[in-house]
mmCIF file as Biopython writes it, N, C-alpha, C and O atoms, coordinates in Angstrom:
data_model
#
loop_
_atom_site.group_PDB
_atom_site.id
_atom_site.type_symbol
_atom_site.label_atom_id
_atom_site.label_alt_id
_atom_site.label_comp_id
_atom_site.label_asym_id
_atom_site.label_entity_id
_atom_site.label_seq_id
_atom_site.pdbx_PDB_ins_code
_atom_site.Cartn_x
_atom_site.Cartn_y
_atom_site.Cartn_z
_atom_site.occupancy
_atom_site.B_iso_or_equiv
_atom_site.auth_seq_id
_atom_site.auth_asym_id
_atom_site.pdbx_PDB_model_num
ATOM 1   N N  . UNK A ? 1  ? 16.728  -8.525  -0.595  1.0 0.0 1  A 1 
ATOM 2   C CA . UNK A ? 1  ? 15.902  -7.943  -1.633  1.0 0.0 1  A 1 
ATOM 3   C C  . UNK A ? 1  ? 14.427  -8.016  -1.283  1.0 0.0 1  A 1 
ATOM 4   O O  . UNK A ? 1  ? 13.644  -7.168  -1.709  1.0 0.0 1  A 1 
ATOM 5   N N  . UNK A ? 2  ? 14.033  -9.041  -0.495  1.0 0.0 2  A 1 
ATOM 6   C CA . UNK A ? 2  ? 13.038  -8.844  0.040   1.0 0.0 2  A 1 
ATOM 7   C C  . UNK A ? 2  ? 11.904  -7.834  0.532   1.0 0.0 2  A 1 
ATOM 8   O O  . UNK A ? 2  ? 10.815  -7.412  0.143   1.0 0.0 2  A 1 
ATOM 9   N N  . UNK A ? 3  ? 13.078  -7.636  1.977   1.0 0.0 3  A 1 
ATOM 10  C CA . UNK A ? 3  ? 12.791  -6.176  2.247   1.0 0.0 3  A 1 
ATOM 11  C C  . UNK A ? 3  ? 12.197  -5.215  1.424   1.0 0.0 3  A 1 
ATOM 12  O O  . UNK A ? 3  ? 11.193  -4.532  1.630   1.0 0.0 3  A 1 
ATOM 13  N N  . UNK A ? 4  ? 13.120  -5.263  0.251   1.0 0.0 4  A 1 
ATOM 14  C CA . UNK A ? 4  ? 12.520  -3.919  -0.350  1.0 0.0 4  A 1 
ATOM 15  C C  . UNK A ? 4  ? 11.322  -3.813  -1.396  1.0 0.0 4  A 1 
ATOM 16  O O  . UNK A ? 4  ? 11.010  -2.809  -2.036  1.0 0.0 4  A 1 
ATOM 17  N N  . UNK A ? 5  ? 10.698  -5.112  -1.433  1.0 0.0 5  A 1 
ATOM 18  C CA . UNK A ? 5  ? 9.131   -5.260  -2.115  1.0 0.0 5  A 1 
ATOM 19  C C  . UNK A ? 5  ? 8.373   -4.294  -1.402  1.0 0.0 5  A 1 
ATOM 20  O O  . UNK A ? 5  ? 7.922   -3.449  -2.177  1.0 0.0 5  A 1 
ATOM 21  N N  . UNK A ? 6  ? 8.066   -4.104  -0.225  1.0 0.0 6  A 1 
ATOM 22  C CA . UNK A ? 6  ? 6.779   -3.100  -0.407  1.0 0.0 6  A 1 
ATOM 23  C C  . UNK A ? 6  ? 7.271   -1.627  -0.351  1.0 0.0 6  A 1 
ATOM 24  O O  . UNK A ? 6  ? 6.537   -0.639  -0.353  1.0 0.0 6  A 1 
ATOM 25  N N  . UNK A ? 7  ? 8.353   -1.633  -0.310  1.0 0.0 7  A 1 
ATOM 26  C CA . UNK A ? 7  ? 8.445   -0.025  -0.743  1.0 0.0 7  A 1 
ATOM 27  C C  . UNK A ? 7  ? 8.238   -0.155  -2.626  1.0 0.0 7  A 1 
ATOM 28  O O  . UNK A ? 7  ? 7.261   -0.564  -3.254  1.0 0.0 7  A 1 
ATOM 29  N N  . UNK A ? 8  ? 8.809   0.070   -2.843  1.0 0.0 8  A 1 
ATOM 30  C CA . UNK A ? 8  ? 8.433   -0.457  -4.612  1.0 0.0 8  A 1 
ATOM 31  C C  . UNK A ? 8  ? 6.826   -0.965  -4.782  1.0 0.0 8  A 1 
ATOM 32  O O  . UNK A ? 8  ? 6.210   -0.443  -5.711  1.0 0.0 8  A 1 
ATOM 33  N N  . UNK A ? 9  ? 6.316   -1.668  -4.182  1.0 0.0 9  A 1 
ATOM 34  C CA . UNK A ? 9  ? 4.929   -1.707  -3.982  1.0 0.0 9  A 1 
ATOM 35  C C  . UNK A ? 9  ? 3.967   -0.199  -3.754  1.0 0.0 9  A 1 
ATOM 36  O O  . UNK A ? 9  ? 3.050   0.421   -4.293  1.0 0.0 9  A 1 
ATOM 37  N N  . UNK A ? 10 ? 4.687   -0.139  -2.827  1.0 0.0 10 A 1 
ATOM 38  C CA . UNK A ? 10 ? 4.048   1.551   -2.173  1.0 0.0 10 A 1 
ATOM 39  C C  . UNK A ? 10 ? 4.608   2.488   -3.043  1.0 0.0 10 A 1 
ATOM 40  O O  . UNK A ? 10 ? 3.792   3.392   -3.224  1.0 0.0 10 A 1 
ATOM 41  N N  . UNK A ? 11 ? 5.896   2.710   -3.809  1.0 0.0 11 A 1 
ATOM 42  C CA . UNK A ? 11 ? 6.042   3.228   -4.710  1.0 0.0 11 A 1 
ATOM 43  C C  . UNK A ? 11 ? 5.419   3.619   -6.109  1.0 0.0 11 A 1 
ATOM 44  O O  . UNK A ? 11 ? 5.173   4.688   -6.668  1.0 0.0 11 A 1 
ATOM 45  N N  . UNK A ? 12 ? 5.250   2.090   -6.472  1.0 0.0 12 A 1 
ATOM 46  C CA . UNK A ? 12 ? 4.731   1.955   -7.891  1.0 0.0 12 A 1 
ATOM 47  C C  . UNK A ? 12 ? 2.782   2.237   -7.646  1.0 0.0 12 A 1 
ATOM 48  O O  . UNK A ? 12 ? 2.168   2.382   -8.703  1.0 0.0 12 A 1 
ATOM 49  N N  . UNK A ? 13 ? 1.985   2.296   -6.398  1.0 0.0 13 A 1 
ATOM 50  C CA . UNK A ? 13 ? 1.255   2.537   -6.066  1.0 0.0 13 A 1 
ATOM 51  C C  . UNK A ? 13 ? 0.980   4.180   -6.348  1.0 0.0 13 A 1 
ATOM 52  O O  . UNK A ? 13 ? 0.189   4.719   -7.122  1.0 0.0 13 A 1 
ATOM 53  N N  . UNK A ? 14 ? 1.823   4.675   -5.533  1.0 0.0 14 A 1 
ATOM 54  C CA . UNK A ? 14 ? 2.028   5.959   -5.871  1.0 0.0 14 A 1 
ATOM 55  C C  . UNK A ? 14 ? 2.032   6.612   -7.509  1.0 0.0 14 A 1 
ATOM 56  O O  . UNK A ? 14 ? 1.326   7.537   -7.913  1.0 0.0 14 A 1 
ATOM 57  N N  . UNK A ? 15 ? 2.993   5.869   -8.248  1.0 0.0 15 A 1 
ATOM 58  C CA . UNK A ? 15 ? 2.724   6.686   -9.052  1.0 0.0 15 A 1 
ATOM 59  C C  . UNK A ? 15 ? 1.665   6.492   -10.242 1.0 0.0 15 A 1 
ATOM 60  O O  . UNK A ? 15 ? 1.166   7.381   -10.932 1.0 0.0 15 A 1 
ATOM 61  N N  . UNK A ? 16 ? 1.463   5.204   -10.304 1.0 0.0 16 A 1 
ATOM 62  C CA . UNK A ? 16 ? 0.365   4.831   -10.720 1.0 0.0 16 A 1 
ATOM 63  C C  . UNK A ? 16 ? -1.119  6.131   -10.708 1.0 0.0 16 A 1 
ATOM 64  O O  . UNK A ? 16 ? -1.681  6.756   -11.608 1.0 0.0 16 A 1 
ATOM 65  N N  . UNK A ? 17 ? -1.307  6.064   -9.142  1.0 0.0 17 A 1 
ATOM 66  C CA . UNK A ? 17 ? -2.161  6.897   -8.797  1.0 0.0 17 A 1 
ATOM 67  C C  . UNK A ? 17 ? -1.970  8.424   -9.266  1.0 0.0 17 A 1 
ATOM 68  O O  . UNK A ? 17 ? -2.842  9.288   -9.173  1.0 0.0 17 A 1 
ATOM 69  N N  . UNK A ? 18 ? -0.760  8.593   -9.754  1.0 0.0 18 A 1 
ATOM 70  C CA . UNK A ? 18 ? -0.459  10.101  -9.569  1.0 0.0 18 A 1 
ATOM 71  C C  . UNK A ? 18 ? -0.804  10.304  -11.219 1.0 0.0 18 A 1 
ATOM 72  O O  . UNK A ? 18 ? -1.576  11.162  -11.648 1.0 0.0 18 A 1 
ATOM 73  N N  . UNK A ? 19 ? -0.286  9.622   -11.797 1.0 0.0 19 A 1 
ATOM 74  C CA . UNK A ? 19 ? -0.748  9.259   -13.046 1.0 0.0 19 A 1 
ATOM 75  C C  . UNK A ? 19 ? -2.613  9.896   -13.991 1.0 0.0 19 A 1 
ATOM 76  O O  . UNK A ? 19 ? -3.146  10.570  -14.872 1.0 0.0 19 A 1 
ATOM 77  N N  . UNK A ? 20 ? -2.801  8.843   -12.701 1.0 0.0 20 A 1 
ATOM 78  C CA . UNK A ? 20 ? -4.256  8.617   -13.309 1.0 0.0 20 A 1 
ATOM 79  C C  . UNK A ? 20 ? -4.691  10.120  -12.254 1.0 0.0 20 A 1 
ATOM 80  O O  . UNK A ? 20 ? -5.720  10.617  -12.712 1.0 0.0 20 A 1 
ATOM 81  N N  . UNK A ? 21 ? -4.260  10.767  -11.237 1.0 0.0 21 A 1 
ATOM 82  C CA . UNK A ? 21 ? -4.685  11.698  -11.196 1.0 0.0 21 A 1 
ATOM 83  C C  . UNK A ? 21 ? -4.784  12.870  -12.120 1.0 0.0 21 A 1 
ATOM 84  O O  . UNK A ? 21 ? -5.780  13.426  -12.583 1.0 0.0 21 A 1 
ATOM 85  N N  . UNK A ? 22 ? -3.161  13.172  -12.317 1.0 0.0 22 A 1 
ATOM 86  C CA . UNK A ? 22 ? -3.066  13.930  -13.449 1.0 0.0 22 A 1 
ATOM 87  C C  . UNK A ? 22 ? -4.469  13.945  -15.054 1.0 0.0 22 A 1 
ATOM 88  O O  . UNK A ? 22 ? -5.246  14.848  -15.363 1.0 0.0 22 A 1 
ATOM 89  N N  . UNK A ? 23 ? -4.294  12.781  -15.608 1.0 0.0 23 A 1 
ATOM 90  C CA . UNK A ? 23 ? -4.882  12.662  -16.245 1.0 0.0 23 A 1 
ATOM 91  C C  . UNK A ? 23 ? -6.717  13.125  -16.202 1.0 0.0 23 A 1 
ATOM 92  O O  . UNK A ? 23 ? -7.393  13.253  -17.223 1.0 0.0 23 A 1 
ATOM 93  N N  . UNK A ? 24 ? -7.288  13.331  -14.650 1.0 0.0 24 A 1 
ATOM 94  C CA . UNK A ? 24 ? -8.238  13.141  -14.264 1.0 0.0 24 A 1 
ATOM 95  C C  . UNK A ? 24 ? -8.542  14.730  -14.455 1.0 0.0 24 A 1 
ATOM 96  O O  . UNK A ? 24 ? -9.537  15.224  -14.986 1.0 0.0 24 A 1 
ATOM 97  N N  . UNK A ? 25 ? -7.632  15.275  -13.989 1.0 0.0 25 A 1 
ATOM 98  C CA . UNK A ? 25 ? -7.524  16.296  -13.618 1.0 0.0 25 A 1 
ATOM 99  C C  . UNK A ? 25 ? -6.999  17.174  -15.242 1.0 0.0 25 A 1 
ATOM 100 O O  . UNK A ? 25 ? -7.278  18.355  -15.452 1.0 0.0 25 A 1 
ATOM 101 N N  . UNK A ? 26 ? -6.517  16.629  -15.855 1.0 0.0 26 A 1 
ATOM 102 C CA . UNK A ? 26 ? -6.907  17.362  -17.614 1.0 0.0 26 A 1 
ATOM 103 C C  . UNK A ? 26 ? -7.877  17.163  -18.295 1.0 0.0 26 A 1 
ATOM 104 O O  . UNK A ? 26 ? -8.327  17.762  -19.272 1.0 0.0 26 A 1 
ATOM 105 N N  . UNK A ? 27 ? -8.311  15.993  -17.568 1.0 0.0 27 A 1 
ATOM 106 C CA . UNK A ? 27 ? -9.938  16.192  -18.517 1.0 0.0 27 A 1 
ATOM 107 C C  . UNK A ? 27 ? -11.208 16.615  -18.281 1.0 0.0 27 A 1 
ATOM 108 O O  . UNK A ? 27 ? -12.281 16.488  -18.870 1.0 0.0 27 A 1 
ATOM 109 N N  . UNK A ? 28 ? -10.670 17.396  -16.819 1.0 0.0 28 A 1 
ATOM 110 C CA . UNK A ? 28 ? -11.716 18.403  -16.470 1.0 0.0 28 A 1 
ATOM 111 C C  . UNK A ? 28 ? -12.823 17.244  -15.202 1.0 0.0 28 A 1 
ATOM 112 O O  . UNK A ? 28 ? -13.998 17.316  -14.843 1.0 0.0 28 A 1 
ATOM 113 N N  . UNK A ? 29 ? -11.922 16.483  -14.941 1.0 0.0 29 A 1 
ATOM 114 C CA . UNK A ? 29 ? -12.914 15.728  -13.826 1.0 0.0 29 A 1 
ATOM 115 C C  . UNK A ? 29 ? -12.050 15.971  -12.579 1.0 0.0 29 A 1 
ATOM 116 O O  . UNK A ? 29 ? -11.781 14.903  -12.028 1.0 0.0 29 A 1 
ATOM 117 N N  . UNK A ? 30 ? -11.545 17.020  -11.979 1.0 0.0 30 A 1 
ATOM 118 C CA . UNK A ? 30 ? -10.952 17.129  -10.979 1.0 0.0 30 A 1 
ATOM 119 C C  . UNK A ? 30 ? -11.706 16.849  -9.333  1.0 0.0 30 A 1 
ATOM 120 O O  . UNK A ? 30 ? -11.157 16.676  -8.245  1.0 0.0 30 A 1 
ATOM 121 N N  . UNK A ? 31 ? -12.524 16.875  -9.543  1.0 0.0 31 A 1 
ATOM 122 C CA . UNK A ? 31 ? -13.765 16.369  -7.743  1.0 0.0 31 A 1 
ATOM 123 C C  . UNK A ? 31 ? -13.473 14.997  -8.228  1.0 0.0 31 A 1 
ATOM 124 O O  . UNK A ? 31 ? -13.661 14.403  -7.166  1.0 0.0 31 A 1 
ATOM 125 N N  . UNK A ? 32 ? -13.201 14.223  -8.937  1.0 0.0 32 A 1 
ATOM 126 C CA . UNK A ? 32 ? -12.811 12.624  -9.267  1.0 0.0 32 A 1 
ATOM 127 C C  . UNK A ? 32 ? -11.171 12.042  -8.332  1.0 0.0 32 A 1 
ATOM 128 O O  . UNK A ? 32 ? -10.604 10.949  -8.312  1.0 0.0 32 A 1 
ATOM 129 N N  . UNK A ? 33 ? -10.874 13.299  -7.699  1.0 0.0 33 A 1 
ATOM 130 C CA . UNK A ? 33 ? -9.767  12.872  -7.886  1.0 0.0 33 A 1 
ATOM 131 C C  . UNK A ? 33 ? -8.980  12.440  -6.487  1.0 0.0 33 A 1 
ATOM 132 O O  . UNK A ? 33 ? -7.888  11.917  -6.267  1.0 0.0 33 A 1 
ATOM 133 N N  . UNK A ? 34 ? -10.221 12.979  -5.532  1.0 0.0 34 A 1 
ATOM 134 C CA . UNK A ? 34 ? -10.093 12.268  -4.261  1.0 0.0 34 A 1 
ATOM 135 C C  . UNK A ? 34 ? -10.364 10.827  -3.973  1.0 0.0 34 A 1 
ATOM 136 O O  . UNK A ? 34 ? -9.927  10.098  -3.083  1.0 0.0 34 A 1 
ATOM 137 N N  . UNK A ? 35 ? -11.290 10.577  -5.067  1.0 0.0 35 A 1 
ATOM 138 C CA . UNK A ? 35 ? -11.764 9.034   -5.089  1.0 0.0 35 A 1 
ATOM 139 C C  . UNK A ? 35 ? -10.406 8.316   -5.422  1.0 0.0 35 A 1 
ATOM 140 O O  . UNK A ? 35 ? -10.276 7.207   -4.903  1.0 0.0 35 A 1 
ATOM 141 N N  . UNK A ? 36 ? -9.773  8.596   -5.905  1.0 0.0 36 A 1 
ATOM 142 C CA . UNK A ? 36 ? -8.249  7.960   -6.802  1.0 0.0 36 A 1 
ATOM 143 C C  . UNK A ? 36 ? -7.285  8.023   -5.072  1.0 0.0 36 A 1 
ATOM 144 O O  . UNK A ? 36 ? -6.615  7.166   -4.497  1.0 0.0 36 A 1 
ATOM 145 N N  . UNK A ? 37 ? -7.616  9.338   -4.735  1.0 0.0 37 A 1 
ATOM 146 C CA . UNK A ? 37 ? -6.409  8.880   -3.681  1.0 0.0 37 A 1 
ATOM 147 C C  . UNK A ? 37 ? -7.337  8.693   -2.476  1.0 0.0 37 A 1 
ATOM 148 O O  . UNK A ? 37 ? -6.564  8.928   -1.547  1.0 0.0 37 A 1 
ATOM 149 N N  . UNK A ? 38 ? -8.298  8.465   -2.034  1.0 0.0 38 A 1 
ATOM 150 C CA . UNK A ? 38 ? -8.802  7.582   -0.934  1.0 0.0 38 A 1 
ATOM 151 C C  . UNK A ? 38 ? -8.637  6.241   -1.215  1.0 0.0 38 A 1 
ATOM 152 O O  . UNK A ? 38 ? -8.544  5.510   -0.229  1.0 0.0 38 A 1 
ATOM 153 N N  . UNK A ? 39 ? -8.560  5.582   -2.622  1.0 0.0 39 A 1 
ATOM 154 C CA . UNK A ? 39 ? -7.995  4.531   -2.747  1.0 0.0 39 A 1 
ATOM 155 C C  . UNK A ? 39 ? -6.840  3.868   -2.907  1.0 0.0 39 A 1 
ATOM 156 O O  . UNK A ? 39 ? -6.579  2.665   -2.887  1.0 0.0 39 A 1 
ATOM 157 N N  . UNK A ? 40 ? -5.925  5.209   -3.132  1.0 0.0 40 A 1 
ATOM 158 C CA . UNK A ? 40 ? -4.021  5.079   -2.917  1.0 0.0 40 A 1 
ATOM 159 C C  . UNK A ? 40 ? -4.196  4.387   -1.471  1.0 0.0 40 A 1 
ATOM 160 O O  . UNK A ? 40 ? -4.056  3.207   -1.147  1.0 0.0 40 A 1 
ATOM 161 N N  . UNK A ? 41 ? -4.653  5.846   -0.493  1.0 0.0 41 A 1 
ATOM 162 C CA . UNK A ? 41 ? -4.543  5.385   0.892   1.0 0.0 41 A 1 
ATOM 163 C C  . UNK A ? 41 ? -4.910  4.355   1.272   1.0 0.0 41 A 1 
ATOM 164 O O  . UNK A ? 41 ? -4.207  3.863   2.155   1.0 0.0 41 A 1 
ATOM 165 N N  . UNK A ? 42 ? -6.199  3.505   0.795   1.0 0.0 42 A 1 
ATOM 166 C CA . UNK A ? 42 ? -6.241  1.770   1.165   1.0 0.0 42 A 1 
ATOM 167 C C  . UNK A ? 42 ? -5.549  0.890   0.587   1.0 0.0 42 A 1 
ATOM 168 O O  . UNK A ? 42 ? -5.490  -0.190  1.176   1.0 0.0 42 A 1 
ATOM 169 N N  . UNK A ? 43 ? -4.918  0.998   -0.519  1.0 0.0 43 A 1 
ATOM 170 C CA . UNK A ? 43 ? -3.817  0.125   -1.241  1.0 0.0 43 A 1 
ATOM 171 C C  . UNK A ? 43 ? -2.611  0.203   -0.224  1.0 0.0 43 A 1 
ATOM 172 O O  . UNK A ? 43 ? -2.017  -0.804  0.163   1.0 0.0 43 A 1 
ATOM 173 N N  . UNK A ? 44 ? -2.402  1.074   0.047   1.0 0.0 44 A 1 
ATOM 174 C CA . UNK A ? 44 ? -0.984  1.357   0.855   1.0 0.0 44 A 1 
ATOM 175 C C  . UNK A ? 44 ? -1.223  0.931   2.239   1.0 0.0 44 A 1 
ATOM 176 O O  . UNK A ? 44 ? -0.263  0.429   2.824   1.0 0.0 44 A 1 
ATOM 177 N N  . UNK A ? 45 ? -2.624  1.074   3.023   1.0 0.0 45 A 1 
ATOM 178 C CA . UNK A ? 45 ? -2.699  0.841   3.685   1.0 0.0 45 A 1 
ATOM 179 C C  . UNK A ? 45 ? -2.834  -0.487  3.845   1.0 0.0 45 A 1 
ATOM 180 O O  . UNK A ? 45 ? -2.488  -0.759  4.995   1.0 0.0 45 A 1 
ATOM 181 N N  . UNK A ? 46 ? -3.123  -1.321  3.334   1.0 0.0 46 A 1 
ATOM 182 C CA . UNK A ? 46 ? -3.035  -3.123  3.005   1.0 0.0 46 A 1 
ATOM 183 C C  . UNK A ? 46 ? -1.755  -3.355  2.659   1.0 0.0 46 A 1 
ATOM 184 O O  . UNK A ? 46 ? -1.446  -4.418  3.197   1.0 0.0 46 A 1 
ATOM 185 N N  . UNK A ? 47 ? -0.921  -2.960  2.097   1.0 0.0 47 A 1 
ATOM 186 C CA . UNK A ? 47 ? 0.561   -3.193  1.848   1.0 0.0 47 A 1 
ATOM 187 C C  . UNK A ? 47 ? 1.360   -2.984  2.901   1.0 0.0 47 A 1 
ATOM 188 O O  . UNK A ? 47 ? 2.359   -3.702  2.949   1.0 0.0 47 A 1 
ATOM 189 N N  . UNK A ? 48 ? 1.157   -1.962  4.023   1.0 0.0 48 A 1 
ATOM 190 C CA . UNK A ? 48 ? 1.504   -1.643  5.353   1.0 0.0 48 A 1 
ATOM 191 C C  . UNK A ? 48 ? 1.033   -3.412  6.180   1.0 0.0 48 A 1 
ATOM 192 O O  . UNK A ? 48 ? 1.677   -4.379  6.586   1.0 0.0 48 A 1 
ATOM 193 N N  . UNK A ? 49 ? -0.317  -3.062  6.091   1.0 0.0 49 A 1 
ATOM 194 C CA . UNK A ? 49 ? -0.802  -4.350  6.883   1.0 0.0 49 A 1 
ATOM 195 C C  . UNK A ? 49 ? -0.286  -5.476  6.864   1.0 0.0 49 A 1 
ATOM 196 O O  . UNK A ? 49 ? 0.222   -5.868  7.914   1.0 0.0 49 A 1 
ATOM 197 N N  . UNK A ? 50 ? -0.247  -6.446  5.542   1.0 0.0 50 A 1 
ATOM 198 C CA . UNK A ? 50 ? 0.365   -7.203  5.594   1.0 0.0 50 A 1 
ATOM 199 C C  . UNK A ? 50 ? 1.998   -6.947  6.014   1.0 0.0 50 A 1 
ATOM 200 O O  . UNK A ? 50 ? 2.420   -7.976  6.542   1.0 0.0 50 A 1 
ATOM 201 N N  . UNK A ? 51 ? 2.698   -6.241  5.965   1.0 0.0 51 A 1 
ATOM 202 C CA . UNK A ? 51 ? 4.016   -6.325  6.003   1.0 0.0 51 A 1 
ATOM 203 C C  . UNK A ? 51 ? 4.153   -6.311  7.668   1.0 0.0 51 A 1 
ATOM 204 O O  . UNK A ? 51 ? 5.133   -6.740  8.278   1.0 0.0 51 A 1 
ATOM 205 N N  . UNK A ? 52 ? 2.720   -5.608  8.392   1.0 0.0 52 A 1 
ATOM 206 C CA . UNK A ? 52 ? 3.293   -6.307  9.877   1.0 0.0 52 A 1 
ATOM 207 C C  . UNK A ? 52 ? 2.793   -6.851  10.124  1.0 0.0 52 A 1 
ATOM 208 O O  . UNK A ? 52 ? 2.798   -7.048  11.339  1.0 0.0 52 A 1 
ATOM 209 N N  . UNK A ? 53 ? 2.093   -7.453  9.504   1.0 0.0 53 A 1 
ATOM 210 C CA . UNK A ? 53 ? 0.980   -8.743  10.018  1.0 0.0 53 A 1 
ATOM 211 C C  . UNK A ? 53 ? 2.586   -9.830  9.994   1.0 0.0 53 A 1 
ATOM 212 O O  . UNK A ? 53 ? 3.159   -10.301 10.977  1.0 0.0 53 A 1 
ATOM 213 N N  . UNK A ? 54 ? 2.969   -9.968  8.532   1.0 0.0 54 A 1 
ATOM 214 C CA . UNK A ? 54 ? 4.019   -11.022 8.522   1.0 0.0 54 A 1 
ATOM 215 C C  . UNK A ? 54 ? 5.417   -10.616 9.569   1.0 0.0 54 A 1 
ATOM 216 O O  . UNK A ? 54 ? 6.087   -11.545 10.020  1.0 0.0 54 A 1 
ATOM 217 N N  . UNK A ? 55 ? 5.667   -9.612  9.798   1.0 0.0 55 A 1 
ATOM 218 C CA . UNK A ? 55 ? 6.616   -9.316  10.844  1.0 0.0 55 A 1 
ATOM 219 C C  . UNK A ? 55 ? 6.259   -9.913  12.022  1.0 0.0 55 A 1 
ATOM 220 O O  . UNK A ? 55 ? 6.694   -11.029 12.305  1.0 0.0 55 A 1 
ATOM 221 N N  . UNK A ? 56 ? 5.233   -9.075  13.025  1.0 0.0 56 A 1 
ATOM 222 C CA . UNK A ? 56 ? 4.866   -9.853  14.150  1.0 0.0 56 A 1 
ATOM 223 C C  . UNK A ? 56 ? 4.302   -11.322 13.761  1.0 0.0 56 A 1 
ATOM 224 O O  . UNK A ? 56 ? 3.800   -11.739 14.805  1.0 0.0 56 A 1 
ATOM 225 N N  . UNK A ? 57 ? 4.183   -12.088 12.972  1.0 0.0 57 A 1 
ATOM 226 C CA . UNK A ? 57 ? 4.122   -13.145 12.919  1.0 0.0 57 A 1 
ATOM 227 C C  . UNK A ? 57 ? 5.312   -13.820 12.915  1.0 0.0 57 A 1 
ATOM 228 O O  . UNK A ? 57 ? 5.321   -14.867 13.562  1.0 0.0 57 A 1 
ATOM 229 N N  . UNK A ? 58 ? 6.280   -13.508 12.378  1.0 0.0 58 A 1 
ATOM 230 C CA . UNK A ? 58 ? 8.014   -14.039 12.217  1.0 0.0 58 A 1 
ATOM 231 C C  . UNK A ? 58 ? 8.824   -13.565 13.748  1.0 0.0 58 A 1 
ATOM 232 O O  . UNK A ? 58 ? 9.408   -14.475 14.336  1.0 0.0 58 A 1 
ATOM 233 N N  . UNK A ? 59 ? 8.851   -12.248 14.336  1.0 0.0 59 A 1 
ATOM 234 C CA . UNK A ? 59 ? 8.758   -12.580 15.908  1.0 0.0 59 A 1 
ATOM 235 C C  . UNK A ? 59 ? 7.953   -13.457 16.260  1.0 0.0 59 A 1 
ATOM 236 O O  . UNK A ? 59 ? 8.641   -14.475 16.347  1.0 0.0 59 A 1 
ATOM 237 N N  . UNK A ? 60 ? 7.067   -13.669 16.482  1.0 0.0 60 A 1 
ATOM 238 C CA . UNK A ? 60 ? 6.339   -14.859 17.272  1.0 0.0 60 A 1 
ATOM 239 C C  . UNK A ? 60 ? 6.952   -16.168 17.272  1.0 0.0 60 A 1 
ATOM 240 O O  . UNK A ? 60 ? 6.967   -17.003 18.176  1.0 0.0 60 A 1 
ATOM 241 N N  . UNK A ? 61 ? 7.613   -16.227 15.750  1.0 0.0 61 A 1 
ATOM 242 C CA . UNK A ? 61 ? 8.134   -17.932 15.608  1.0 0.0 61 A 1 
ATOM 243 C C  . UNK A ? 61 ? 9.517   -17.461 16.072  1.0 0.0 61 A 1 
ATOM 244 O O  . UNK A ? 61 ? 10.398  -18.309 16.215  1.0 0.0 61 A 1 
ATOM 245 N N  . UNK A ? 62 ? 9.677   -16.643 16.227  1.0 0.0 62 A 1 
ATOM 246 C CA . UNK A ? 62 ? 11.068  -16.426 16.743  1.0 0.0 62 A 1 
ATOM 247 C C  . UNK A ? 62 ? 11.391  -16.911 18.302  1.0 0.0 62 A 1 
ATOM 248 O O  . UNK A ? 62 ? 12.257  -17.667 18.742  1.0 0.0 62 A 1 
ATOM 249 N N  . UNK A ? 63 ? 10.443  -16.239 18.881  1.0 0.0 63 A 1 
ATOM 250 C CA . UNK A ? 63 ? 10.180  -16.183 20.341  1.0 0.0 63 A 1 
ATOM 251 C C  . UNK A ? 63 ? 9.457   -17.707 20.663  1.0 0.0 63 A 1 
ATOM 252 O O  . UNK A ? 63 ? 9.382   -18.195 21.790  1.0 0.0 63 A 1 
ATOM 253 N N  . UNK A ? 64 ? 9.030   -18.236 19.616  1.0 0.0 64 A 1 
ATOM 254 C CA . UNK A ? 64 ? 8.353   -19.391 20.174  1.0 0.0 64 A 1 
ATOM 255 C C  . UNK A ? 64 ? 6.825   -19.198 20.719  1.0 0.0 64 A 1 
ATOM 256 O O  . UNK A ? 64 ? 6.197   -19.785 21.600  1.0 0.0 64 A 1 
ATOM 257 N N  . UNK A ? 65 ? 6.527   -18.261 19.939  1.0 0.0 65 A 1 
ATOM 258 C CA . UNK A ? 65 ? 4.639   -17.920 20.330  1.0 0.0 65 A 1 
ATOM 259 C C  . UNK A ? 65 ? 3.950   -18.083 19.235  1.0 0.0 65 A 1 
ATOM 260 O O  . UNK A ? 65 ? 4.294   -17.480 18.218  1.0 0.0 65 A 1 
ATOM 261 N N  . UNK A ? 66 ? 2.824   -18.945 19.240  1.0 0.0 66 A 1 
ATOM 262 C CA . UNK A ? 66 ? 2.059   -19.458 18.324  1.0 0.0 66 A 1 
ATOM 263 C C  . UNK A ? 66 ? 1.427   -18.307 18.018  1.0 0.0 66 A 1 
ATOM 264 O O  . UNK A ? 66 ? 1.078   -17.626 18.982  1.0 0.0 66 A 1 
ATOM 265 N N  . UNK A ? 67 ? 1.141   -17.833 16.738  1.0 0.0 67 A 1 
ATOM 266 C CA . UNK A ? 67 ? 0.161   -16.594 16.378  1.0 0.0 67 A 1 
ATOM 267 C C  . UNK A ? 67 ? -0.699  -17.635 15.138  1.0 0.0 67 A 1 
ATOM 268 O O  . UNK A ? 67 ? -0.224  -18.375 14.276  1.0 0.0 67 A 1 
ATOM 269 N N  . UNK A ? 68 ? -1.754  -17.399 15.397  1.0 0.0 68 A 1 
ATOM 270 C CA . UNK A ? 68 ? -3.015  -17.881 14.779  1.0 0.0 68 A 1 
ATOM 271 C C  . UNK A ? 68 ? -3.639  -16.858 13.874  1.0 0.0 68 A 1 
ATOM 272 O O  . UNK A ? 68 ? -4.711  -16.330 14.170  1.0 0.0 68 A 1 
ATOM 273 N N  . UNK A ? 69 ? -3.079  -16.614 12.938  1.0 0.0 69 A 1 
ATOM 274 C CA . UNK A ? 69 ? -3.949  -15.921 11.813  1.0 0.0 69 A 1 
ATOM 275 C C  . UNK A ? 69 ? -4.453  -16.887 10.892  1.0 0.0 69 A 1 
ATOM 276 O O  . UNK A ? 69 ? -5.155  -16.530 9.946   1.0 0.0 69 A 1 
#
């Protein structure tokens, strides 16, 4: 079950955002609405990150290589 936290992460990211786009976008602030998803894309993109930051860190202890984060 693990595994499947950052999809559901990246999911619920998504729609969150899609959300508040919509909404952005009926109240007549539509140029607002790239700001909403240039910041999807860094949420997701930190949810990516960590998930291989902790991967290649769990190979490493696998293999027996110290990783120093």
């Amino acid at each position: 079950m693990h595994t499947l936290l950052p999809f559901a992460e990246i999911g619920a990211v998504g729609v969150i955002a899609h959300v508040i786009e919509q909404k952005l976008e009926r109240n007549g602030y539509g140029s607002r609405v790239v700001f909403v998803k240039a910041a999807t894309y860094v949420a997701c993109a930190l949810i990516a990150y960590a998930e291989w930051r902790a991967a290649i860190f769990a190979t490493g202890q696998i293999f027996g290589i110290h990783v120093s984060w």
